[in-house]
N, CA, C and O of each residue as an XYZ file, in Angstrom:
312
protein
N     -25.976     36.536     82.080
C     -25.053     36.280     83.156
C     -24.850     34.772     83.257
O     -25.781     33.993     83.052
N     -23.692     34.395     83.559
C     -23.001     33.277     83.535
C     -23.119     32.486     85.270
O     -23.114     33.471     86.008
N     -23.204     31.377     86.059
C     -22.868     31.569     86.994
C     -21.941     30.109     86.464
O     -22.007     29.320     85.521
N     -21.011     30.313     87.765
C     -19.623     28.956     87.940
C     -19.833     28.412     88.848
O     -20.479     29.037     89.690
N     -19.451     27.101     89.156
C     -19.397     26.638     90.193
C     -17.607     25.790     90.471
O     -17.244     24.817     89.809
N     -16.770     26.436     91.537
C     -15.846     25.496     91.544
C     -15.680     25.098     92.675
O     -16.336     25.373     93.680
N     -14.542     24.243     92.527
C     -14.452     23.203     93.885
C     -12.609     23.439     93.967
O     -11.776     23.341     93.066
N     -12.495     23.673     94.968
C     -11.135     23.598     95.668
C     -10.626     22.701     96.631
O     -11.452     22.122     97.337
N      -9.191     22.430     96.827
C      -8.963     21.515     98.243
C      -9.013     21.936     99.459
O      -9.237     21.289    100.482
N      -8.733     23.386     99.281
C      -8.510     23.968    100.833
C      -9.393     25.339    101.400
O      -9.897     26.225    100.710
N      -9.398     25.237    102.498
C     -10.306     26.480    102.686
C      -8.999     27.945    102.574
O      -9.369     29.110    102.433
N      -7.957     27.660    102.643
C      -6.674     28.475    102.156
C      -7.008     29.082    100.178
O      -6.935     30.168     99.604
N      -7.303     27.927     99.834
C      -7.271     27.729     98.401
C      -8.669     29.102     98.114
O      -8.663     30.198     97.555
N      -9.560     28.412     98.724
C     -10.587     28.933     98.428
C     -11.243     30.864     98.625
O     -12.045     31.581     98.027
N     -10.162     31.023    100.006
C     -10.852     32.496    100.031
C      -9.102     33.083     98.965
O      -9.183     34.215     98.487
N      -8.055     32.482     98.760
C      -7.156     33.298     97.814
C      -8.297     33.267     96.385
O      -8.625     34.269     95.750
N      -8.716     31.994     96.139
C      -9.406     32.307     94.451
C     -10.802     32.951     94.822
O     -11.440     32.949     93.769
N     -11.558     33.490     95.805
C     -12.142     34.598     96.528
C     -11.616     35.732     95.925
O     -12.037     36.079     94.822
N     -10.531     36.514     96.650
C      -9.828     37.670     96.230
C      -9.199     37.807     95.233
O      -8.931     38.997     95.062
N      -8.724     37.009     94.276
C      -8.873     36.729     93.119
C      -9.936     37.213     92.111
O      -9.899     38.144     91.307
N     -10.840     36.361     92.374
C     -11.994     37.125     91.944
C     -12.863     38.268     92.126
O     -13.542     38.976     91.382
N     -12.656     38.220     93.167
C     -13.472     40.067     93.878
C     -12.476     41.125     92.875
O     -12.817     42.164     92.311
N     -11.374     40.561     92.887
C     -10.730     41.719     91.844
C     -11.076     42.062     90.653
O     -11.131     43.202     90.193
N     -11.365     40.861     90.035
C     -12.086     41.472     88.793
C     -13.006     41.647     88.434
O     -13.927     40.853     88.624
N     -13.155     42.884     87.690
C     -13.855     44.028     87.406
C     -15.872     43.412     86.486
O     -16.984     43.938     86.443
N     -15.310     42.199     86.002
C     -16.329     41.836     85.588
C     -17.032     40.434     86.174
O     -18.050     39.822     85.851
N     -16.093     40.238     87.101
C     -17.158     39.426     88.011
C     -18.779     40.330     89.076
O     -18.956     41.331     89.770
N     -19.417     39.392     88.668
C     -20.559     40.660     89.609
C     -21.090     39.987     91.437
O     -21.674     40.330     92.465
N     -20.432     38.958     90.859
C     -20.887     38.585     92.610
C     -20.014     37.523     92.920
O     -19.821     36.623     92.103
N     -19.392     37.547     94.177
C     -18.995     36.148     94.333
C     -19.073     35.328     95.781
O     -18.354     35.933     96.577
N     -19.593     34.348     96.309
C     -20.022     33.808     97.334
C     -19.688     32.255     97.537
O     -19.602     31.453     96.607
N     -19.549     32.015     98.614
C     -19.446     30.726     99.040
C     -20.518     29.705     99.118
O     -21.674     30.019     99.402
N     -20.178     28.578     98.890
C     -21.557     27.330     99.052
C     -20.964     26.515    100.196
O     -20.014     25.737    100.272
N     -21.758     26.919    100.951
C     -21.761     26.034    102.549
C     -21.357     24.138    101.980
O     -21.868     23.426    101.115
N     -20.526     23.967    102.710
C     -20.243     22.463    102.030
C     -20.951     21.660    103.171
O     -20.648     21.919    104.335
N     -21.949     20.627    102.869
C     -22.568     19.631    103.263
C     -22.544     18.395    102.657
O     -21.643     18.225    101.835
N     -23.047     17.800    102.790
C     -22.792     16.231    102.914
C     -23.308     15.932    101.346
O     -22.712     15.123    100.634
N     -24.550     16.721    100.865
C     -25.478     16.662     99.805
C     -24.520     17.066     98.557
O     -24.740     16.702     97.402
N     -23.508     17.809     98.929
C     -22.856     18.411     97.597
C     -22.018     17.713     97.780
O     -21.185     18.212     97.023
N     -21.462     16.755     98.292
C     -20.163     15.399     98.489
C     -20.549     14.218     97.549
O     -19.792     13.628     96.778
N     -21.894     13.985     97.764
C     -22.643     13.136     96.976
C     -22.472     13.059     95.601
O     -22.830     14.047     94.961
N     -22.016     12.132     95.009
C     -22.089     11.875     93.465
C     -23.030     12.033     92.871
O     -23.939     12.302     93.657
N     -23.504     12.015     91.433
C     -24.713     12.388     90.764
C     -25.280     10.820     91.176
O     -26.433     10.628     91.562
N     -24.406      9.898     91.045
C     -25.071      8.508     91.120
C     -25.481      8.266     92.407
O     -26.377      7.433     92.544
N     -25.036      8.797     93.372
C     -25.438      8.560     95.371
C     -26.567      8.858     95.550
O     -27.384      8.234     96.227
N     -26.819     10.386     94.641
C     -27.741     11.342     94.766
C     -29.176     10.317     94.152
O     -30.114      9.862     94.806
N     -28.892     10.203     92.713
C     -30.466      9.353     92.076
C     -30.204      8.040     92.567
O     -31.310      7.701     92.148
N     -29.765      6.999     93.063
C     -29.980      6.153     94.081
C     -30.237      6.248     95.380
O     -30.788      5.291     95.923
N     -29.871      7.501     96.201
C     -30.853      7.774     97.316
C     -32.252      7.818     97.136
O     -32.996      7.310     97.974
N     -32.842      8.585     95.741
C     -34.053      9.445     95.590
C     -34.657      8.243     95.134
O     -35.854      8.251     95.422
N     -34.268      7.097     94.469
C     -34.838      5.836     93.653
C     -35.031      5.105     95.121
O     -36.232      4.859     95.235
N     -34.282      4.650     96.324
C     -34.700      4.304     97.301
C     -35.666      4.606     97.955
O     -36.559      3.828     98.292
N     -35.558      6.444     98.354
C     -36.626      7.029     98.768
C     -37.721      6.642     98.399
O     -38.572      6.316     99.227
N     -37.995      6.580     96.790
C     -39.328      6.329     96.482
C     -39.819      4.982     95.803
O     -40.907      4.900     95.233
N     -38.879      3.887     95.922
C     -39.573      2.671     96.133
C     -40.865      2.301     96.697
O     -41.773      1.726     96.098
N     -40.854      2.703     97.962
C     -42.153      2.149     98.385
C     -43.440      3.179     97.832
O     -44.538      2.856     98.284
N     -43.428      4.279     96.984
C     -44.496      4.861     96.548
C     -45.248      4.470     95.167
O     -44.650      4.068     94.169
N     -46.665      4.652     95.261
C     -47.298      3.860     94.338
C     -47.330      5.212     93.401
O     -48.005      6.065     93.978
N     -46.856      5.650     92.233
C     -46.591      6.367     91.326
C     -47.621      6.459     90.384
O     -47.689      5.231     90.338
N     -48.357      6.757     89.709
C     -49.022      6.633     88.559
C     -50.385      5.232     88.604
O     -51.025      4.509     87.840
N     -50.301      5.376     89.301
C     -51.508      4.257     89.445
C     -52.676      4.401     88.390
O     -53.140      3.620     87.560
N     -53.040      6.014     88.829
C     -54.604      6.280     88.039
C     -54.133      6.313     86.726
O     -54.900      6.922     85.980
N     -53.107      5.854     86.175
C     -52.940      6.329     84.585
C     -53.729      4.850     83.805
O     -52.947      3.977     83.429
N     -54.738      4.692     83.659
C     -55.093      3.635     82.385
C     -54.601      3.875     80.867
O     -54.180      3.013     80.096
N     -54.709      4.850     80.698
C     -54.038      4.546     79.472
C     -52.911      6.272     79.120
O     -53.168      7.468     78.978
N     -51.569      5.340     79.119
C     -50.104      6.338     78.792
C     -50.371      6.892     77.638
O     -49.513      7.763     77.494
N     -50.917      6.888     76.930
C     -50.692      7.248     75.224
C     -51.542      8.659     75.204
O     -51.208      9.647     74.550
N     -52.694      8.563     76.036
C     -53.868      9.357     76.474
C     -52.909     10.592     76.915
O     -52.478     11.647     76.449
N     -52.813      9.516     78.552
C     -52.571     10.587     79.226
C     -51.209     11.547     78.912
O     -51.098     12.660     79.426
N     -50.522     11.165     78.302
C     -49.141     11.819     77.519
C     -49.539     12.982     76.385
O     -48.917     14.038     76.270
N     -50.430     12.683     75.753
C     -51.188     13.505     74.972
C     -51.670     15.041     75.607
O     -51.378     16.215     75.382
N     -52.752     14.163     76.706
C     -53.410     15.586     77.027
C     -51.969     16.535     77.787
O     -51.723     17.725     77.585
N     -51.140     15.517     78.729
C     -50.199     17.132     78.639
C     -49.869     17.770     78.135
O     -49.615     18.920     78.496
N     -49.662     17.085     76.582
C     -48.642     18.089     75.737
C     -49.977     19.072     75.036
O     -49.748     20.251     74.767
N     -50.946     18.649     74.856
C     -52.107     19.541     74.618
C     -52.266     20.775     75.497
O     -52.686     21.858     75.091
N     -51.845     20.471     76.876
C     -51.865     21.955     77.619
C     -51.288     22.876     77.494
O     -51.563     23.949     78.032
N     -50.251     22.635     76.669
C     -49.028     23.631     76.142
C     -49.911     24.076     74.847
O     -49.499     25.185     74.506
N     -50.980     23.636     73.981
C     -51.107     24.455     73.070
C     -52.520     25.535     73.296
O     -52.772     26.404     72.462
């Protein structure tokens, strides 16, 4: 199963390509996404909010050595 996501101008626009789609036979679901402020957001608004957000956090501190610790994750996969 496939899912879509589209974007329209109007809330007119939106429930006609609604019934539109409810019509056909091989669509299996179709629903609305509540529009908020978060889905207005650019991909770039979005990872510069989250890069702000976490400025002030101390990230990785306990890592002494990357090469190590990069290792043993990928070791958990085997």
């Amino acid at each position: 199963m496939n899912t879509l996501k589209i974007s329209v101008k109007s809330n007119k626009d939106a429930a006609l390509l609604m019934k539109l789609l409810k019509s056909l036979s091989f669509v299996v679901k179709v629903e609305p996404i509540p529009d908020n402020s978060a889905h207005k957001k650019n991909q770039y608004q979005q990872l510069n909010d989250l890069i702000e957000k976490m400025a002030d956090k101390t990230l990785f501190q306990e890592i002494t050595n990357p090469v190590r610790w990069q290792n043993n994750l990928r070791n958990e996969w085997t």
